[in-house]
ChimeraX commands (.cxc) that place a marker at each C-alpha (Angstrom):
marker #1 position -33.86,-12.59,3.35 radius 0.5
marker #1 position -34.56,-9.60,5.39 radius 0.5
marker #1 position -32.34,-6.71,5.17 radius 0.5
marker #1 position -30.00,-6.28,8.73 radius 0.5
marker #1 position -31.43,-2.88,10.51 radius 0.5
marker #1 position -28.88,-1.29,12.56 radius 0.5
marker #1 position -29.71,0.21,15.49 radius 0.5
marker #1 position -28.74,3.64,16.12 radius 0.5
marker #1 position -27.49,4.87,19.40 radius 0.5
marker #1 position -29.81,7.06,20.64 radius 0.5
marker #1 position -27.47,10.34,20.83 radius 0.5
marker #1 position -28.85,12.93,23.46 radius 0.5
marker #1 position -29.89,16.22,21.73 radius 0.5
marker #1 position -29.44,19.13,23.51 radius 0.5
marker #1 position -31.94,21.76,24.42 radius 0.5
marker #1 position -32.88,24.85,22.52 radius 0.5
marker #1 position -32.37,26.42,25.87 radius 0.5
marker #1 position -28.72,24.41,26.05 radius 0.5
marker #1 position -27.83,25.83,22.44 radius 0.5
marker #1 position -28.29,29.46,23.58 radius 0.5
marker #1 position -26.16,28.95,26.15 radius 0.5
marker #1 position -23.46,27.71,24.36 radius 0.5
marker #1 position -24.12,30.60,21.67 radius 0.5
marker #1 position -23.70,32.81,24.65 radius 0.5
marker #1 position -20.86,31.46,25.92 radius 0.5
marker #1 position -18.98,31.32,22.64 radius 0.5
marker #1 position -19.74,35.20,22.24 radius 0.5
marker #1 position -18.34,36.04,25.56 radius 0.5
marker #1 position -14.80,34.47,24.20 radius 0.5
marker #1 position -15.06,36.33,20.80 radius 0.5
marker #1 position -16.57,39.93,22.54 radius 0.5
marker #1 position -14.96,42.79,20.89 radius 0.5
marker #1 position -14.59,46.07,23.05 radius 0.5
marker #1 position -17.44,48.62,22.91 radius 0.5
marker #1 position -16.11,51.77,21.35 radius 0.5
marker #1 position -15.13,54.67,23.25 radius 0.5
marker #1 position -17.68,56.75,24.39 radius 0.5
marker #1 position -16.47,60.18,22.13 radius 0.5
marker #1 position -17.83,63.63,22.38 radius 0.5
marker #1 position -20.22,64.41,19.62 radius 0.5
marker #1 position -19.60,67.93,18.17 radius 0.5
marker #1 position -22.70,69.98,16.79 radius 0.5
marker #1 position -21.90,71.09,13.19 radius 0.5
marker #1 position -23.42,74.12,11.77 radius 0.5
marker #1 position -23.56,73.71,7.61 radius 0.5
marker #1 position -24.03,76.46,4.96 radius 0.5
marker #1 position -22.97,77.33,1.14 radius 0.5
marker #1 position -20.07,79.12,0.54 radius 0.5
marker #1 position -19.56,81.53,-1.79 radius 0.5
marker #1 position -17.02,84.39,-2.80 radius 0.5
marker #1 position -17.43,87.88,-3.41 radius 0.5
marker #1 position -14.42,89.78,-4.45 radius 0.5
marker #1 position -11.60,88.33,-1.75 radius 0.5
marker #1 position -14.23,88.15,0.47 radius 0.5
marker #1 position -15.24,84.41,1.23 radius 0.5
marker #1 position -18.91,84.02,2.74 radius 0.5
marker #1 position -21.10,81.42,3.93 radius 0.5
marker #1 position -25.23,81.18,3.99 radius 0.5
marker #1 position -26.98,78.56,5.60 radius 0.5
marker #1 position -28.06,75.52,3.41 radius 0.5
marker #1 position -31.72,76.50,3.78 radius 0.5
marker #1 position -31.82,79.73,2.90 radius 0.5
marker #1 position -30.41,78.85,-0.87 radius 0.5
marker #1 position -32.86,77.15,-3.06 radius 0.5
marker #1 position -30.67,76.15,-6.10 radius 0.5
marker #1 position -26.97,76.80,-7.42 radius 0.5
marker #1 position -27.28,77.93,-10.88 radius 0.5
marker #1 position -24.90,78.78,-13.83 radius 0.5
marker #1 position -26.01,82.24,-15.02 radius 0.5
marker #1 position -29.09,81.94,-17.85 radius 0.5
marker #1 position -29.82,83.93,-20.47 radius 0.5
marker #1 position -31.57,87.29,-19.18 radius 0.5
marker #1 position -33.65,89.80,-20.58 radius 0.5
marker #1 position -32.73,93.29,-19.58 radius 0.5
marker #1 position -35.25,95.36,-17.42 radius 0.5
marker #1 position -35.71,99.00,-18.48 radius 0.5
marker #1 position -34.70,101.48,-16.20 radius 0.5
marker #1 position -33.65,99.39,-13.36 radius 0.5
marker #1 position -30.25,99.94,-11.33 radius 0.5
marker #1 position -27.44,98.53,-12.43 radius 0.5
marker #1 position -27.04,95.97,-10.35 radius 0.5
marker #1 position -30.06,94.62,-11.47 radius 0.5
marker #1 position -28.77,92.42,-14.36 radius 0.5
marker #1 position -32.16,91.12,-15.82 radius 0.5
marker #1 position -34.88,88.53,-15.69 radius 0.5
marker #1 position -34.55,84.40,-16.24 radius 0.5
marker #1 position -36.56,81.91,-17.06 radius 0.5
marker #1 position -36.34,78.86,-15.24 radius 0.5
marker #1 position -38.27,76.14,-15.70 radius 0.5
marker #1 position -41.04,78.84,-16.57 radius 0.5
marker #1 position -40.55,80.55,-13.49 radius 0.5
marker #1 position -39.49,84.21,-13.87 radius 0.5
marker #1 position -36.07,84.81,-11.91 radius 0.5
marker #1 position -34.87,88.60,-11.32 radius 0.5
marker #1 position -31.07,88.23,-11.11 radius 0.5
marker #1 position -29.54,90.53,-9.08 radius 0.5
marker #1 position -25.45,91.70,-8.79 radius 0.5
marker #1 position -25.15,91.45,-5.56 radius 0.5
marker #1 position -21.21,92.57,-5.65 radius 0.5
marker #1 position -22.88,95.21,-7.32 radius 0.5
marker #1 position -25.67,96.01,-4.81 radius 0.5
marker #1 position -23.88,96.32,-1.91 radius 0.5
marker #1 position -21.71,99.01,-4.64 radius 0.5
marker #1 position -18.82,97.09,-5.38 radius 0.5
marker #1 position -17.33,96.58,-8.87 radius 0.5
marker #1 position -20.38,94.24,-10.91 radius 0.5
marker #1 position -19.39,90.69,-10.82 radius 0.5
marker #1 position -17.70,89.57,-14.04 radius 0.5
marker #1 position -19.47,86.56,-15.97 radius 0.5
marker #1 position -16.61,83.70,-16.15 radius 0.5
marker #1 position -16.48,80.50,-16.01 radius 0.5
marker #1 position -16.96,80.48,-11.78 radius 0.5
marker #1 position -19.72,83.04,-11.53 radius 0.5
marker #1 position -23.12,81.22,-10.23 radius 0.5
marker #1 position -26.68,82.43,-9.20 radius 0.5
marker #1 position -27.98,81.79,-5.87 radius 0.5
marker #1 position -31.45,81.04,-5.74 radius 0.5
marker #1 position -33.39,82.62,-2.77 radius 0.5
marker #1 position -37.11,82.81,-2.00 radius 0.5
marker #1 position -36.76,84.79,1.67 radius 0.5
marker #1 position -40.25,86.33,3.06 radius 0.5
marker #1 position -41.77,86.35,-0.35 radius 0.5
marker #1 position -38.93,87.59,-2.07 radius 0.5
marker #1 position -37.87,85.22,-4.90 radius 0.5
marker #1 position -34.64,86.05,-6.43 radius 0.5
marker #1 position -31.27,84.89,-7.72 radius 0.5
marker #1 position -28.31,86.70,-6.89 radius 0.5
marker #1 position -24.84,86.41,-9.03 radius 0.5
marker #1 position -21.91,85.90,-7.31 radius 0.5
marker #1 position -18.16,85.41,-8.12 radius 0.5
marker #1 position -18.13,81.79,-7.17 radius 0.5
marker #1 position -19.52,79.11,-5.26 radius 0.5
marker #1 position -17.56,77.25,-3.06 radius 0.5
marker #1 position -19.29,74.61,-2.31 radius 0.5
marker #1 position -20.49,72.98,1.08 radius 0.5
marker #1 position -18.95,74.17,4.51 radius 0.5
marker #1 position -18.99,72.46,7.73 radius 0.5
marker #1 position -18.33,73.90,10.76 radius 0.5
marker #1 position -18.33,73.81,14.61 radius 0.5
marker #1 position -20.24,76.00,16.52 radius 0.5
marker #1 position -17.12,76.68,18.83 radius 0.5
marker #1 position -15.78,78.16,16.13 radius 0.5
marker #1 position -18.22,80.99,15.88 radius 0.5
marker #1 position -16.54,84.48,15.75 radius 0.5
marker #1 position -18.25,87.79,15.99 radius 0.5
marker #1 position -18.11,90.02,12.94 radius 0.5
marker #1 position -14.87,91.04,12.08 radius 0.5
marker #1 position -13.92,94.83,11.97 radius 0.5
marker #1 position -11.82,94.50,9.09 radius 0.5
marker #1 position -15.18,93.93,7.01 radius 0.5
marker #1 position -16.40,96.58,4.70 radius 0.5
marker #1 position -18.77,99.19,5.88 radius 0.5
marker #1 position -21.13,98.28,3.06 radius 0.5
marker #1 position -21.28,94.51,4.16 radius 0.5
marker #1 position -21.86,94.60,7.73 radius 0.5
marker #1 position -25.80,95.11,7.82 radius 0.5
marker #1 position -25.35,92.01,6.71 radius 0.5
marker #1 position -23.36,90.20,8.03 radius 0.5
marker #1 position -24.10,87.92,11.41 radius 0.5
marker #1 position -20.68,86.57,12.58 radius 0.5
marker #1 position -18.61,83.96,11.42 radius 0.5
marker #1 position -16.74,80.96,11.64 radius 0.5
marker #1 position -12.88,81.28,12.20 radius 0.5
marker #1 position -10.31,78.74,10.67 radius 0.5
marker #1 position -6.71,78.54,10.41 radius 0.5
marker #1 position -7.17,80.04,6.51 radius 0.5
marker #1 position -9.29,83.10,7.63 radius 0.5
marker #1 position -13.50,84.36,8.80 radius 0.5
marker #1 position -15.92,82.61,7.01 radius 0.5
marker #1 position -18.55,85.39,7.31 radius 0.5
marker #1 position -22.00,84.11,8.04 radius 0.5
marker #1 position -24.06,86.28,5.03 radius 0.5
marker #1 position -27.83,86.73,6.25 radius 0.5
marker #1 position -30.39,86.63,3.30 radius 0.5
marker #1 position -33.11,87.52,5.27 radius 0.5
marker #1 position -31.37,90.91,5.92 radius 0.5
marker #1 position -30.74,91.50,2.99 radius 0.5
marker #1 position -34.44,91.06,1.22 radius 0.5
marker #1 position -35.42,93.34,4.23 radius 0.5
marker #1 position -33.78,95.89,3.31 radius 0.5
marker #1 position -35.41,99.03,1.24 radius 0.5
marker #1 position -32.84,99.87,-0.95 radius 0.5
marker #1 position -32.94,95.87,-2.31 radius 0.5
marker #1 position -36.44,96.43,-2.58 radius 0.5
marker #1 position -36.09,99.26,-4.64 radius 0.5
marker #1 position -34.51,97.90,-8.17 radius 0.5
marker #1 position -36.22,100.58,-10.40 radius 0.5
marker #1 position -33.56,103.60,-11.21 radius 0.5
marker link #1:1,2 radius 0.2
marker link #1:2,3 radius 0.2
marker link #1:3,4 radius 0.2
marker link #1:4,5 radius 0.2
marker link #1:5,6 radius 0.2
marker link #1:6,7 radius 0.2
marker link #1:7,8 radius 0.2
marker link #1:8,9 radius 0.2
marker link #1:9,10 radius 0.2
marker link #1:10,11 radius 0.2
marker link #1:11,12 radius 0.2
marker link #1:12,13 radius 0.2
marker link #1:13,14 radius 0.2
marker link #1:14,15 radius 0.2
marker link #1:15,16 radius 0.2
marker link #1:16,17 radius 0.2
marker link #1:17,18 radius 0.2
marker link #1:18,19 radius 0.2
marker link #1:19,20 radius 0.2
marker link #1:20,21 radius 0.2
marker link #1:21,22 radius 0.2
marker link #1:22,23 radius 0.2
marker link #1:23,24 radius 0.2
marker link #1:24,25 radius 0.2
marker link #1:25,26 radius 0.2
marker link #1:26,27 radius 0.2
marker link #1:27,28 radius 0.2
marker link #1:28,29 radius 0.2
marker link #1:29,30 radius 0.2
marker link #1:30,31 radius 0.2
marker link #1:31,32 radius 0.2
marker link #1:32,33 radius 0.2
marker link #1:33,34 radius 0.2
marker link #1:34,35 radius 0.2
marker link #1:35,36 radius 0.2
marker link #1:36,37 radius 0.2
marker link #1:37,38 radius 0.2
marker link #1:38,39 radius 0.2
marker link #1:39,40 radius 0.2
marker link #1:40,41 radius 0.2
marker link #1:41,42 radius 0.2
marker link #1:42,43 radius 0.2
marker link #1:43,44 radius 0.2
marker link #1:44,45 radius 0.2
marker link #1:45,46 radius 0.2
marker link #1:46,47 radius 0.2
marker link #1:47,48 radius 0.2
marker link #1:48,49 radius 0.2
marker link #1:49,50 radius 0.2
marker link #1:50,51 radius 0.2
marker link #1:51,52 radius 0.2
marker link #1:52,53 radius 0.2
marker link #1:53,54 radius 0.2
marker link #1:54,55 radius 0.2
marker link #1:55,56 radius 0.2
marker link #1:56,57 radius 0.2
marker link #1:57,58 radius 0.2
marker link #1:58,59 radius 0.2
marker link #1:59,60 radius 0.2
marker link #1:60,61 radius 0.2
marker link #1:61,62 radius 0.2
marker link #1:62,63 radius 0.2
marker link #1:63,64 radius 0.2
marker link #1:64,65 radius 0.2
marker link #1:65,66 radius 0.2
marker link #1:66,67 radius 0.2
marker link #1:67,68 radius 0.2
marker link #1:68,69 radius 0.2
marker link #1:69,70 radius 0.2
marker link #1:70,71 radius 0.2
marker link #1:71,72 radius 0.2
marker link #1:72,73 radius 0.2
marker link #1:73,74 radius 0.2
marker link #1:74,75 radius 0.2
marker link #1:75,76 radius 0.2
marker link #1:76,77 radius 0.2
marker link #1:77,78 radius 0.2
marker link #1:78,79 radius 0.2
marker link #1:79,80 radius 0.2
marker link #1:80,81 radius 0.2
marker link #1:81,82 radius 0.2
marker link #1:82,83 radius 0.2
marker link #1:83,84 radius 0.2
marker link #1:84,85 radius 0.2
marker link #1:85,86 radius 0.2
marker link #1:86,87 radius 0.2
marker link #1:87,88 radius 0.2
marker link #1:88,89 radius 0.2
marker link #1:89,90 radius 0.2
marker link #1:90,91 radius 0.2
marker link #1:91,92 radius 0.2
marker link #1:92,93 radius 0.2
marker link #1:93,94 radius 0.2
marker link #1:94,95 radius 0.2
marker link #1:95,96 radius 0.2
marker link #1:96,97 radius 0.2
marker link #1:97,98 radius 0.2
marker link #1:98,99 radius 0.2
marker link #1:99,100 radius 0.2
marker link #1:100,101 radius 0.2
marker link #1:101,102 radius 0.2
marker link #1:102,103 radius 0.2
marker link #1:103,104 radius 0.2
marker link #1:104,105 radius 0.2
marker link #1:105,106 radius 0.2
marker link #1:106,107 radius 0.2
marker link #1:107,108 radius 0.2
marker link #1:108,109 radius 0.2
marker link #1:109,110 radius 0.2
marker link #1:110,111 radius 0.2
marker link #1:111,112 radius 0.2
marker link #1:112,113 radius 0.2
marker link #1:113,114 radius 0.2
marker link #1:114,115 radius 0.2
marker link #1:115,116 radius 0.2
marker link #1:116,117 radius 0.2
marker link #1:117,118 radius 0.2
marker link #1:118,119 radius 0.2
marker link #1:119,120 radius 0.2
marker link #1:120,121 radius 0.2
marker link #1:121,122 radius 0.2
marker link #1:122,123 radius 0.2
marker link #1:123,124 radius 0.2
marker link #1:124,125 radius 0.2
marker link #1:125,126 radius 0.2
marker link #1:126,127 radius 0.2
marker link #1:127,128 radius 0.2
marker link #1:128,129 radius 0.2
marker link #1:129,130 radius 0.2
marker link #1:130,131 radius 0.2
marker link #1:131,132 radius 0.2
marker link #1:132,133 radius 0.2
marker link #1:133,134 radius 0.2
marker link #1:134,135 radius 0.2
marker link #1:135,136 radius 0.2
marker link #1:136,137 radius 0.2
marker link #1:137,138 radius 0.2
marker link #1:138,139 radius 0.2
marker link #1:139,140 radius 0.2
marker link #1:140,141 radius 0.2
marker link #1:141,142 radius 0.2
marker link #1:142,143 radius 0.2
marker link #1:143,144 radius 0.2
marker link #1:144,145 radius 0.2
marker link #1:145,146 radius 0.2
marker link #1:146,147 radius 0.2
marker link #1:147,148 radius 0.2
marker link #1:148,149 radius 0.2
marker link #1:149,150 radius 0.2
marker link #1:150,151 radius 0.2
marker link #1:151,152 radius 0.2
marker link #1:152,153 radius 0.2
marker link #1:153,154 radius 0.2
marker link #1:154,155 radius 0.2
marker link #1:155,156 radius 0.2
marker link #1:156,157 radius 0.2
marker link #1:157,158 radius 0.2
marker link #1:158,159 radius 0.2
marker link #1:159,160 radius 0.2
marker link #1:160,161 radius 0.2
marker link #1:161,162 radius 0.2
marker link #1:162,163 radius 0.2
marker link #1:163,164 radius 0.2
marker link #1:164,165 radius 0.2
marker link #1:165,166 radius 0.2
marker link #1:166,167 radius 0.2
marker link #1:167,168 radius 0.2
marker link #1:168,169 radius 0.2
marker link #1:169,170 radius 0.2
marker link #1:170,171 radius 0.2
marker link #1:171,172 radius 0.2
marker link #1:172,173 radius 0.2
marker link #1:173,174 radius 0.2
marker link #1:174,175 radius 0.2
marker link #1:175,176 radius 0.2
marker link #1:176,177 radius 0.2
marker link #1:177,178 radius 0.2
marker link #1:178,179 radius 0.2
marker link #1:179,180 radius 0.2
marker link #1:180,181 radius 0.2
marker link #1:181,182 radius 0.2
marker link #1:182,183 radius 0.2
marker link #1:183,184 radius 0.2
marker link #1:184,185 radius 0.2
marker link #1:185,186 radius 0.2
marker link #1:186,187 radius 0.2
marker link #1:187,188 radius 0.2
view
């Protein structure tokens, strides 16, 4: 005997047009609000380090590499501030005190001290400072002009700053400072 075949009601299917409708229409229940249209503030970003109670800030291009001071060979008859040479990675470093360039007391090695690695208009260099303090971010609205209560000895180099609730953030320019002759001139 032959098996019983049961017809099927032909059921209608809909449309691929018809199903993107109804996808449609089920996202127009379930929208969700478009976010607020907020004002996008431009951020200005540099490295900040200390120097004595002074707290400055360089911008994140002009500092190759944070370093932990390495061991140096002394250079004969150079200035004082000029602490020695480095190896790194078989590149030759001069390390230079730059508390004591600018003829402040010579940074004291400690745990915080760190070498900034510069290479501004052909000068390659690391200069030792008291600490780093790591990345700063800041609005340009906050830009201040150079404070008066800065050092004479710092101001050549020195382009403004950012002002916060905590104090100037002074904005420290490398490239004046490998322009100028007397950093030039580290033989005594």
């Amino acid at each position: 005997m032959m098996p019983r075949v049961q017809r099927m009601a032909k059921s209608k299917q809909p449309t691929p047009f018809a199903l993107l409708g109804e996808l449609e229409r089920r996202g127009r229940e379930h929208k969700a609000a478009l976010p607020v249209r907020q004002e996008v503030k431009e951020q200005w970003v540099g490295v900040g380090f200390r120097l004595g109670g002074w707290r400055f800030v360089v911008p994140m291009g002009d500092v190759l590499e944070i370093l932990t001071c390495p061991p140096m060979s002394r250079v004969p008859r150079a200035k004082p501030w000029v602490k020695g040479v480095a190896n790194v990675r078989g590149n030759l470093l001069p390390i230079m005190d730059l508390n004591g360039y600018l003829g402040r007391p010579l940074v004291v090695l400690g745990r915080s001290s760190r070498v900034l690695v510069v290479d501004q208009e052909g000068v390659f260099a690391g200069l030792l400072v008291d600490e780093v303090l790591g990345l700063r971010h800041f609005f340009r609205d906050e830009w201040v002009e150079t404070s008066t209560a800065l050092e004479e000895e710092l101001r050549p180099y020195v382009v403004g700053g950012f002002g916060r609730e905590d104090g100037v953030w002074h904005v420290f320019s490398m490239a004046s400072l490998v322009r100028s002759p007397q950093f030039l001139k580290a033989a005594g």
